[in-house]
Every structure is written in structure tokens, then in C-alpha cells.
C-alpha positions as a Markdown table, in Angstrom:
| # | Residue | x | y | z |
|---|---|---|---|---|
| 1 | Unk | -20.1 | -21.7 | -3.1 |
| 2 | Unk | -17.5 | -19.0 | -3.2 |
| 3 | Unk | -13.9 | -20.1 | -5.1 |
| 4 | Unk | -10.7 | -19.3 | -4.1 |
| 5 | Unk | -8.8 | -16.3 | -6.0 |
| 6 | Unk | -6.1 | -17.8 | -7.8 |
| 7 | Unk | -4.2 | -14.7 | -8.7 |
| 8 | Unk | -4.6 | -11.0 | -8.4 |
| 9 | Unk | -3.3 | -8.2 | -10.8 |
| 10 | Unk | -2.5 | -4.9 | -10.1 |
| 11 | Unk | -2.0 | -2.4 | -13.0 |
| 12 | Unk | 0.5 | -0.1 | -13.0 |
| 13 | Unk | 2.6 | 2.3 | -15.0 |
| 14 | Unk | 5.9 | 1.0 | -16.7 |
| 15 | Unk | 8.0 | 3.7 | -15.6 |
| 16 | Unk | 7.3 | 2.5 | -11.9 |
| 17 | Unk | 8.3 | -1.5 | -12.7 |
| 18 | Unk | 11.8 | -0.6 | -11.0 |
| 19 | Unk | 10.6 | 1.5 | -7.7 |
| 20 | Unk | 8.0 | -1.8 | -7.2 |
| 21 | Unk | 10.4 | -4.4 | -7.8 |
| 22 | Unk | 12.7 | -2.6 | -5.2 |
| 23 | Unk | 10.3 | -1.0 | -2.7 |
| 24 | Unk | 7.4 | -2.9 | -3.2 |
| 25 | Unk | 3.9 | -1.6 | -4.3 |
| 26 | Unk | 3.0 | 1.2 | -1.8 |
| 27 | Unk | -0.3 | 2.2 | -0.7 |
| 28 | Unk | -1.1 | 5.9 | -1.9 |
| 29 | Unk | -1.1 | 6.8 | 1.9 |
| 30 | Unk | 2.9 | 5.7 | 1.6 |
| 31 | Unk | 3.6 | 7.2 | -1.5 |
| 32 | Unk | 2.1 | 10.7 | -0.3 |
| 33 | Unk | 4.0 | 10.3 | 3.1 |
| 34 | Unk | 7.3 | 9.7 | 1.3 |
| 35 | Unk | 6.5 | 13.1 | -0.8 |
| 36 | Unk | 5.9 | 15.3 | 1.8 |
| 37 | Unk | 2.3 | 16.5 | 0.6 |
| 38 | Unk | 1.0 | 18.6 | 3.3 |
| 39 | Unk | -2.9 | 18.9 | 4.9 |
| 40 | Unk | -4.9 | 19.7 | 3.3 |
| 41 | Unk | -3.7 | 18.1 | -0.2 |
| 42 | Unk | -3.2 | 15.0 | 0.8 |
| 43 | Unk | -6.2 | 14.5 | 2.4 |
| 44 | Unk | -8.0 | 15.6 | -0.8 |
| 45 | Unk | -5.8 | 13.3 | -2.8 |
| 46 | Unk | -6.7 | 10.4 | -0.6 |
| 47 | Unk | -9.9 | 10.9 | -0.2 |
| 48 | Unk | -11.4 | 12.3 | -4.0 |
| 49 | Unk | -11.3 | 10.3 | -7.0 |
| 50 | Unk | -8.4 | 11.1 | -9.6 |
| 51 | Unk | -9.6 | 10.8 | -13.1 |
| 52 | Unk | -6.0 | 11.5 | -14.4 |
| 53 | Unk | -2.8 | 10.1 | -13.1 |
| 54 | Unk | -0.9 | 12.3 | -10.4 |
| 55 | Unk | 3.1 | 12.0 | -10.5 |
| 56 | Unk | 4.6 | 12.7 | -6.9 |
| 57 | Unk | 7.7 | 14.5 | -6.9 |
| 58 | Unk | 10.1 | 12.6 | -4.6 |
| 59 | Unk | 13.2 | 14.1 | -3.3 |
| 60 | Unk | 11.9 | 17.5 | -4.9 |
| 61 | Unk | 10.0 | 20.6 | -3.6 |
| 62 | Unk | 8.2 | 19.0 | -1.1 |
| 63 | Unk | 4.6 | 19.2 | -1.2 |
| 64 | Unk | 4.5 | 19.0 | -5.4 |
| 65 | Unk | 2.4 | 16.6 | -7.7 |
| 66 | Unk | 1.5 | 17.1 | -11.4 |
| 67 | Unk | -1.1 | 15.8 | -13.3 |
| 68 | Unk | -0.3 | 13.0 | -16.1 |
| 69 | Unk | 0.3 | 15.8 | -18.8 |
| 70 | Unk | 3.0 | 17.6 | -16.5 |
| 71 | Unk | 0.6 | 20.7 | -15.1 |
| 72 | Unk | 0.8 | 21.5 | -11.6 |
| 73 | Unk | -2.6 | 22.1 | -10.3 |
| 74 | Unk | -3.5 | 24.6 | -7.2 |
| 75 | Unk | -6.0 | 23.7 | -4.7 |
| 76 | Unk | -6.7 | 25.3 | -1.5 |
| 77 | Unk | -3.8 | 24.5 | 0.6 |
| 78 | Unk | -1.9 | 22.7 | -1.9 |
| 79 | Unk | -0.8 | 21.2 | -4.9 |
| 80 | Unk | -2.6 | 18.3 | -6.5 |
């Protein structure tokens, strides 16, 4: 017999309590979308696994991400 989920957690960073609360948690497909990351980055950043966070730059160059300790990384055909 299967029981009935109760409640479900989703964990994310502190800094992004604000954009939630207003916008609602986004799917990653959104959140790249709303940054403007171009083929073929944001296929790779949907479709690999990110050990380390990756902060979208909204409203800024489009296209740009940096890794959780601020360093933009190159890949072919974009920024991840």
C-alpha cells in the first residue's frame, strides 16, 4: 500500500527566497528562457548534470552564467 505524500520540500538558495515568493519557483527551462542563454548552452545546461551552482545573469549581457564562485566558464557556443 502506497501513502499519500504529505508535504514536499524543495531546497533552494537564500538569496532567491524573494524572486520565489514573487515569481514563483521556476523550472530551469524558465529560468534559462528569461536569461537569454542561447543554443547550444542552454541545451547543455539542461541536459548535463551541474555539480556546482550556476548564477544566471538576468537583465545583463544576455547569454551569461557563472559558476557558484563567480567564474565564467566557456563552452562551445556559449557560456556555462
Amino acid at each position: 500500500m502506497r501513502r499519500r505524500i504529505e508535504r514536499l520540500y524543495h531546497l533552494a538558495e537564500a538569496d532567491n527566497l524573494a524572486s520565489i515568493l514573487n515569481h514563483g519557483l521556476m523550472s530551469t527551462e524558465r529560468l534559462i528562457r528569461l536569461a537569454e542563454i542561447s543554443e547550444p548552452a542552454s541545451t547543455t545546461l539542461l541536459r548535463t548534470h551541474r555539480p556546482d551552482n550556476v548564477r544566471l545573469r538576468m537583465g545583463g549581457d544576455p547569454g551569461s552564467a557563472t559558476d557558484a564562485a563567480g567564474r565564467s566558464r566557456r563552452c562551445a557556443g556559449g557560456w556555462l
